[in-house]
C-alpha positions as CSV (number, residue, x, y, z in Angstrom):
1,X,0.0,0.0,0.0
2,X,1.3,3.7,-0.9
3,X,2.8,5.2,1.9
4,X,4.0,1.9,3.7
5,X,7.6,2.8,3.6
6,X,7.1,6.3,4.4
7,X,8.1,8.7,7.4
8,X,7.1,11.6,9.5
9,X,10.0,13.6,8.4
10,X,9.0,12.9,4.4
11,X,5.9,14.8,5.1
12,X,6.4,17.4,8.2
13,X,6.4,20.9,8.0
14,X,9.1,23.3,9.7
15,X,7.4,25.4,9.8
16,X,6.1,25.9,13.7
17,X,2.8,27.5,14.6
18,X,2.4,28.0,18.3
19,X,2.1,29.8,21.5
20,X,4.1,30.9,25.1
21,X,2.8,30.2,28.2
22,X,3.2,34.1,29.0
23,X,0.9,35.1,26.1
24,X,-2.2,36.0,27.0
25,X,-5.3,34.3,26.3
26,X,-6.7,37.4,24.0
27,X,-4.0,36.3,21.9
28,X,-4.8,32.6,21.5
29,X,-8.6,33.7,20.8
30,X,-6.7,35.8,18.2
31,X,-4.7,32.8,17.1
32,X,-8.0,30.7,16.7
33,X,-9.7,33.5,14.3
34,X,-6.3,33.7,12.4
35,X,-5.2,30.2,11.3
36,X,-9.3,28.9,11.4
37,X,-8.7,26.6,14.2
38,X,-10.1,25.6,17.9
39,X,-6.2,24.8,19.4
40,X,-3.2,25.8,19.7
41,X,0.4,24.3,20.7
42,X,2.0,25.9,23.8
43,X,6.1,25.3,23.3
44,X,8.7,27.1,25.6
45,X,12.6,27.6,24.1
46,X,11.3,24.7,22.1
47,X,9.9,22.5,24.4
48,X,6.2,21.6,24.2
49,X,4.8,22.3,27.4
50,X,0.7,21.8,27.0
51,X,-2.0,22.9,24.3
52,X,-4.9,24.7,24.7
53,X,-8.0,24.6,23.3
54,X,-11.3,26.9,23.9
55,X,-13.7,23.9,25.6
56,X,-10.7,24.1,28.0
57,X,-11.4,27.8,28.6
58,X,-14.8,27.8,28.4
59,X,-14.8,26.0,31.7
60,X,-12.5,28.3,33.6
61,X,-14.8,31.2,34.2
62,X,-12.0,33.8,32.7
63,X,-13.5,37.3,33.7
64,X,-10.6,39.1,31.9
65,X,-8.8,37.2,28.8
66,X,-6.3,40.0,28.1
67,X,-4.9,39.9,31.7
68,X,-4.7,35.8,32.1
69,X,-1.7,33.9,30.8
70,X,-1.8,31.0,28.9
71,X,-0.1,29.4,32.0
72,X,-2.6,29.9,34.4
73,X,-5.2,27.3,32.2
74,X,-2.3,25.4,30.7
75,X,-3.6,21.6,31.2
76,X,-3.6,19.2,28.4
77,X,-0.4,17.4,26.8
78,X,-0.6,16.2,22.8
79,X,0.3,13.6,21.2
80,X,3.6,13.6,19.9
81,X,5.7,12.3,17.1
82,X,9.0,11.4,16.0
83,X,10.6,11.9,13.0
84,X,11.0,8.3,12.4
85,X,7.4,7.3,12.5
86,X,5.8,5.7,10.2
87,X,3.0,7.6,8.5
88,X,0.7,5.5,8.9
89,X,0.8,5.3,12.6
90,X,1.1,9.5,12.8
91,X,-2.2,9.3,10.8
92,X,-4.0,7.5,12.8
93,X,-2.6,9.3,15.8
94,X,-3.5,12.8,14.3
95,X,-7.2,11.2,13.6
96,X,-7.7,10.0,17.0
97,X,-6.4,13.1,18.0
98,X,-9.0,15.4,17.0
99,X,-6.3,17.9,16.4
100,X,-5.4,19.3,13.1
101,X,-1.8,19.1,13.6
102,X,0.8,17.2,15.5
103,X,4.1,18.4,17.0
104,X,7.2,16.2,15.8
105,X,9.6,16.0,18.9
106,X,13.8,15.0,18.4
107,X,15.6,15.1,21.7
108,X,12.7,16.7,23.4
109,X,13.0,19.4,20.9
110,X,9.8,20.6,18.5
111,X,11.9,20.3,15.5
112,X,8.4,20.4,12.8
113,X,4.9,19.5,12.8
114,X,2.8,17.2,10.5
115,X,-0.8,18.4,9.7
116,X,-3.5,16.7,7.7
117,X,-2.5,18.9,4.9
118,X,0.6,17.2,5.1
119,X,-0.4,14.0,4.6
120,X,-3.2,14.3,2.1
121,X,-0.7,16.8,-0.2
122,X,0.8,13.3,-0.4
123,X,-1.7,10.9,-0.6
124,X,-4.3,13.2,-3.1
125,X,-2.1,12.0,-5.7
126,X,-2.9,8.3,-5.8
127,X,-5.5,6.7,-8.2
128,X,-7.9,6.2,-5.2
129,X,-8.2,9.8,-5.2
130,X,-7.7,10.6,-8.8
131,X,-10.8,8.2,-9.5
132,X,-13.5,8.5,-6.5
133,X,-16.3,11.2,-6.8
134,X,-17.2,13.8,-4.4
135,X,-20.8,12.7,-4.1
136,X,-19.4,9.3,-2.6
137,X,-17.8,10.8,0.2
138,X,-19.7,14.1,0.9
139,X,-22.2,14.6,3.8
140,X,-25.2,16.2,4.0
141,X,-25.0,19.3,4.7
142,X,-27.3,21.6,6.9
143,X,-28.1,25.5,5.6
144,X,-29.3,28.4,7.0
145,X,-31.3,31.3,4.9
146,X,-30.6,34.4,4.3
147,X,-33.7,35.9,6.6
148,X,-32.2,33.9,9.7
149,X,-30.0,35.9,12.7
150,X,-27.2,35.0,14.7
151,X,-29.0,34.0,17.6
152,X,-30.5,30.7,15.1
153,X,-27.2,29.8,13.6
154,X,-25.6,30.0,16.9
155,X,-28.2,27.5,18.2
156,X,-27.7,25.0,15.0
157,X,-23.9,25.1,15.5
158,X,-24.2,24.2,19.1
159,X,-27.0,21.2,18.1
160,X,-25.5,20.4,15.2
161,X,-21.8,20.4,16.7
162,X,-21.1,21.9,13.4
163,X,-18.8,25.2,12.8
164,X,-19.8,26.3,9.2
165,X,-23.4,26.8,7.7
166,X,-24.2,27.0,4.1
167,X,-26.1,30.7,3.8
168,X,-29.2,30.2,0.9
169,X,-31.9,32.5,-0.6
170,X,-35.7,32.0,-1.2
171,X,-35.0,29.8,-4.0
172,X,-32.7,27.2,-2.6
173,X,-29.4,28.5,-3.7
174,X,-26.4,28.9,-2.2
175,X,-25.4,32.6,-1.7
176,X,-22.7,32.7,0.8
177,X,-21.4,31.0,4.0
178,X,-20.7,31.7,7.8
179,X,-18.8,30.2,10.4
180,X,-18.0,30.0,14.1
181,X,-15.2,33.0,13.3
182,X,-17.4,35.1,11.4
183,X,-19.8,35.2,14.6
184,X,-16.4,35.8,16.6
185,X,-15.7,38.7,15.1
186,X,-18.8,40.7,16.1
187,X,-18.0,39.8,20.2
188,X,-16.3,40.9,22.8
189,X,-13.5,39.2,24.0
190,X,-15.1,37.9,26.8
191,X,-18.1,37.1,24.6
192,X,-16.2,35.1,22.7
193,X,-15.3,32.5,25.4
194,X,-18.7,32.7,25.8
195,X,-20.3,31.6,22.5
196,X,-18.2,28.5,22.6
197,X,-19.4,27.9,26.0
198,X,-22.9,28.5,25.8
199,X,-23.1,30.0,28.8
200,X,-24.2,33.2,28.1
201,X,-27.4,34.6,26.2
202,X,-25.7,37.1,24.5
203,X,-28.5,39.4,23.1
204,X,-27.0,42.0,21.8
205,X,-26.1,40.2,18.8
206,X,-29.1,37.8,18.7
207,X,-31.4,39.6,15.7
208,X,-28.3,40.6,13.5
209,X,-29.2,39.3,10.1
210,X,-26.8,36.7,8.8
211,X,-26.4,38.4,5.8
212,X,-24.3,40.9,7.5
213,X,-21.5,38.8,8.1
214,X,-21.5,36.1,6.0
215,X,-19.1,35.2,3.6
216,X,-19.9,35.7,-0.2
217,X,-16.7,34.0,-1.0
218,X,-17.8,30.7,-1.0
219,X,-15.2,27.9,-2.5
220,X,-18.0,25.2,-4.4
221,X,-17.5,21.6,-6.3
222,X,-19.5,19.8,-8.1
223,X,-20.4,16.0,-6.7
224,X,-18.8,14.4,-9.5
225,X,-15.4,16.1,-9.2
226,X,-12.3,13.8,-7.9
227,X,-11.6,13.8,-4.5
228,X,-7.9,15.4,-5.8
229,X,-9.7,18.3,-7.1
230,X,-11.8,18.8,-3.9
231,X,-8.3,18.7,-2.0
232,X,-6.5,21.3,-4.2
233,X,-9.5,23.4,-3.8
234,X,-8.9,23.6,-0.2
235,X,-5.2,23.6,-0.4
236,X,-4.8,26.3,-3.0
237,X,-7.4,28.5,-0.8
238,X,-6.8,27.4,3.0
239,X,-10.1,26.3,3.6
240,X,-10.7,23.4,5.4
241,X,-14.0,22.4,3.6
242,X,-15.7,22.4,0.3
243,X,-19.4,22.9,-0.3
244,X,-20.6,20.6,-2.7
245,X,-23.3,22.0,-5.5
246,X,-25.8,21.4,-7.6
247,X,-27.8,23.6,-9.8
248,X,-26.5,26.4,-7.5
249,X,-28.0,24.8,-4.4
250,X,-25.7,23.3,-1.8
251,X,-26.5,19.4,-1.2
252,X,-23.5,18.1,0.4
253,X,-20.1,18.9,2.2
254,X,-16.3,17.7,2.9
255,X,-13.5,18.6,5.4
256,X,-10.3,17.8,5.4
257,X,-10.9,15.7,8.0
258,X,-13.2,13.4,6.0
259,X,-10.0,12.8,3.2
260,X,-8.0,11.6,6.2
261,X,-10.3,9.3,7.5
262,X,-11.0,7.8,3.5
263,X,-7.2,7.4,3.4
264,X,-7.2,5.3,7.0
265,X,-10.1,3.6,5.8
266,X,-8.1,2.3,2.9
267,X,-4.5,1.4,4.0
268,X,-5.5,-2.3,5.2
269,X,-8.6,-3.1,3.4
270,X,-9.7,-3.7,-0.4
271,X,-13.4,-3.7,-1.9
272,X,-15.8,-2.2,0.9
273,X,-13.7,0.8,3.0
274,X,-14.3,-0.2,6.5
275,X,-12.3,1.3,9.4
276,X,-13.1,1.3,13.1
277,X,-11.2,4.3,15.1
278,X,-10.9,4.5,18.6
279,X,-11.3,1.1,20.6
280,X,-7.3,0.9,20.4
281,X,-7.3,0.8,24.6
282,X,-10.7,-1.3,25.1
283,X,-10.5,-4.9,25.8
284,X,-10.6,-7.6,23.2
285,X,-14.3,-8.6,24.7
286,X,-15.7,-5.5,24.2
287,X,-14.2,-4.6,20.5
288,X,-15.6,-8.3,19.7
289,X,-18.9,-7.0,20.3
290,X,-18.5,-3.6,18.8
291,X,-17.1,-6.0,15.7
292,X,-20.0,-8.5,15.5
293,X,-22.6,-5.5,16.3
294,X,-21.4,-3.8,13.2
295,X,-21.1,-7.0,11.0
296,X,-24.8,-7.7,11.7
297,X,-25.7,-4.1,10.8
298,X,-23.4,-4.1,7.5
299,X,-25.6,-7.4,6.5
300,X,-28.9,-5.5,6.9
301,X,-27.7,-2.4,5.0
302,X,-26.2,-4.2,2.6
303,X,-29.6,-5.2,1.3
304,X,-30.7,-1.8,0.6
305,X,-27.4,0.1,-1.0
306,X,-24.1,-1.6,-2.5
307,X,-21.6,0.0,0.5
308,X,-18.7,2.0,-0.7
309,X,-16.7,2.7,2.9
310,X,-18.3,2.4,6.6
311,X,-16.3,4.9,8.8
312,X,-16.8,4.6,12.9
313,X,-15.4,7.0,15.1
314,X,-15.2,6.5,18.5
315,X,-13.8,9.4,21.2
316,X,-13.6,9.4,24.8
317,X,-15.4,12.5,26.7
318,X,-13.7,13.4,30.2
319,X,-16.7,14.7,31.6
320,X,-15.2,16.1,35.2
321,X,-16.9,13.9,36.9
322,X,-14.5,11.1,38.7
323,X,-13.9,7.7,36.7
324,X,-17.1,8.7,34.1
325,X,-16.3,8.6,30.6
326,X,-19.0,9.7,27.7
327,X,-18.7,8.1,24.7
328,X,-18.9,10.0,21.6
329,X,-20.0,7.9,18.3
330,X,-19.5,9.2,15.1
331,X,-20.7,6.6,11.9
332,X,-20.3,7.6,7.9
333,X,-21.7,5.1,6.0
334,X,-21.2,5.5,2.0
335,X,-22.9,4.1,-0.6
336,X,-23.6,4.8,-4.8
337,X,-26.5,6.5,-3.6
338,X,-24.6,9.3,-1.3
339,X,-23.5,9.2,2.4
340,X,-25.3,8.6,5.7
341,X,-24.2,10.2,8.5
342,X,-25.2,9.4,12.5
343,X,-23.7,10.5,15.8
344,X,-24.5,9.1,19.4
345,X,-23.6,9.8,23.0
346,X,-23.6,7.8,25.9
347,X,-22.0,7.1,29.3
348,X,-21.4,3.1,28.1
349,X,-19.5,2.3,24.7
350,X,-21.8,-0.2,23.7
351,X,-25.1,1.3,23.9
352,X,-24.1,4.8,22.3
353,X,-22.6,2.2,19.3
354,X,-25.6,0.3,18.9
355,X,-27.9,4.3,19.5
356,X,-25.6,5.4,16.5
357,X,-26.3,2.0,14.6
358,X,-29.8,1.9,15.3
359,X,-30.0,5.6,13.7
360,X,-27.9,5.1,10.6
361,X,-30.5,2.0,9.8
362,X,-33.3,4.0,10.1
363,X,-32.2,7.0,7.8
364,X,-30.8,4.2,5.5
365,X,-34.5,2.6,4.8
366,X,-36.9,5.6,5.3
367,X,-34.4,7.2,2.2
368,X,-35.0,3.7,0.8
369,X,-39.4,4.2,0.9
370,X,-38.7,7.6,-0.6
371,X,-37.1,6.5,-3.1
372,X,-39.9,3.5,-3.7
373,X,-42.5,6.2,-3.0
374,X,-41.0,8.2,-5.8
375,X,-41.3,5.8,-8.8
376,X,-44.6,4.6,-7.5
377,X,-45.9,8.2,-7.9
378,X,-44.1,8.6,-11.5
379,X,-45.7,5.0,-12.2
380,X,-49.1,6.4,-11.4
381,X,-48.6,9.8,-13.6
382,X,-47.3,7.6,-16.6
383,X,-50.6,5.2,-16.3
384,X,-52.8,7.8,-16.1
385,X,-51.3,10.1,-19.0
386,X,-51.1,6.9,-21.0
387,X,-54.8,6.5,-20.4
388,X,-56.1,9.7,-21.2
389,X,-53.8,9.4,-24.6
390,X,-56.3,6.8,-25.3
């Protein structure tokens, strides 16, 4: 398989974006609206010392951003590579993560880092993704319109766990785009640790139109366009997603994120895509049950839609509470008739997996009776126009 024999110093960057512990925490939320991003390294004389990410903050109850170091919140350590890792093993490291980027560490020295840019620069040139289609790999996407405020696509981005909503006019089409840092530019500082917290109502900036801070500079692909193209798209533009289009109307999306987890899907298998992330530390008991749950699930599916990949995404929750865990379950199942998409949440592994299951089934066969619905109708029309040609 490409990329067998290949190393984290092939593909890392020198390139070092990070942070002190003495800067302020005005200038990580700075940092965030900047590079597009939710953390940030923290290295000192070249040492990495924590990260630091705004759920962290949100929890902290900073009255004063501009006066508190990044020290005084520093908590969290990252994963950490060396330059002689293989790149598959960073991959699935930087997946797991949940981080966009992964500091590459020589003699306890942050010599580089390796980003899923990085590593899909690489891999975007392999017939896999030369030859498979957007519209295979896409999810559907959820839009906003153009007579909706802040306050509503603040409340869809906190249901949705989403940070970016397709803006559309009366007609269905797509006219522009906003995100988590347009909304972050209208706040306050302290506002802005709130928004991500939810703590606070914020109502000020509740009934400002959407229009007047969207983005009109929206970077679109058609369904049937390689997933190569959809990659230069974002690299050539540093975006981290592409809105998929169809007639003007938006009907699908892809982040970089969703090329690195096609490229883990397809490292150990051939035919069907299947990969399951995250039950690396669970017992062999429990993953055979996640396994044979899954299989069983597979079988039923596979008797509506021909699968094309089954992604599962599982991440641990620390919660605060002492020795509880929430499971979080994401599932992307992709067929030749587009992608299914199901997330879940639960305090025990197995019910949120078989909650997430049990979801992705459903969507899976009511969009199997539309679609029977729909040529029963067109049946109907075509009888009846047949019979008054008569």
């Amino acid at each position: 398989m490409y990329g067998d024999h290949m190393f984290v110093k092939d593909l890392m960057s020198r390139k070092i974006n990070y942070l002190k512990p003495t800067d302020s925490v005005s200038k990580f939320i700075s940092f965030v609206q900047k590079n597009h991003t939710s953390s940030a390294l923290v290295i000192d004389n070249k040492k990495l010392v924590g990260a630091i990410n705004i759920k962290l903050l949100s929890s902290k109850g900073i009255t004063d951003p501009s006066k508190t170091k990044i020290k005084k919140v520093l908590k969290s350590m990252p994963p950490t590579l060396h330059p002689n890792d293989d790149i598959i093993h960073a991959s699935k490291l930087l997946f797991e993560s949940g981080l966009k980027e992964l500091p590459v560490i020589d003699n306890s020295k942050v010599i580089g880092m390796l980003s899923i840019e990085n590593i899909i620069d690489e891999f975007s040139k392999t017939k896999l993704f030369r030859q498979t289609k957007t519209e295979s790999l896409m999810s559907p996407v959820i839009t906003i319109t153009q007579k909706d405020d802040i306050g509503k696509a603040r409340q869809i981005m906190r249901e949705k766990n989403i940070s970016k909503l397709p803006v559309i006019d009366q007609k269905g089409k797509l006219i522009g785009v906003v995100t988590t840092f347009d909304i972050l530019k209208t706040l306050k500082p302290r506002e802005r640790m709130d928004f991500y917290s939810m703590a606070a109502e914020m109502e000020r900036i509740m009934k400002i139109p959407i229009t007047t801070i969207m983005d009109k500079k929206v970077f679109i692909a058609s369904p049937k366009d390689s997933l190569n193209s959809i990659f230069n798209i974002m690299k050539n533009n540093k975006r981290g997603s592409v809105i998929i289009t169809e007639n003007k109307k938006p009907i699908g999306i892809i982040i970089m994120k969703d090329l690195l987890e096609y490229y883990l899907g397809s490292i150990e298998t051939s035919g069907m895509i299947y990969q399951i992330i995250g039950l690396k530390n669970e017992t062999n008991y429990i993953v055979s049950i996640v396994e044979r749950m899954v299989n069983d699930a597979l079988k039923r599916l596979s008797s509506i839609y021909k699968p094309l990949f089954l992604f599962i995404h599982v991440k641990k929750r620390e919660t605060g509470l002492k020795s509880r865990i929430k499971y979080s379950i994401r599932i992307r199942f992709g067929t030749e008739k587009g992608t299914f998409v199901t997330k879940s949440w639960d305090w025990d592994l197995l019910v949120a997996i078989k909650d997430a299951l049990d979801k992705l089934e459903k969507i899976v066969f009511k969009d199997k009776r539309k679609i029977k619905d729909h040529i029963r109708f067109n049946l109907i029309r075509i009888k009846e126009k047949f019979r008054k040609g008569r």
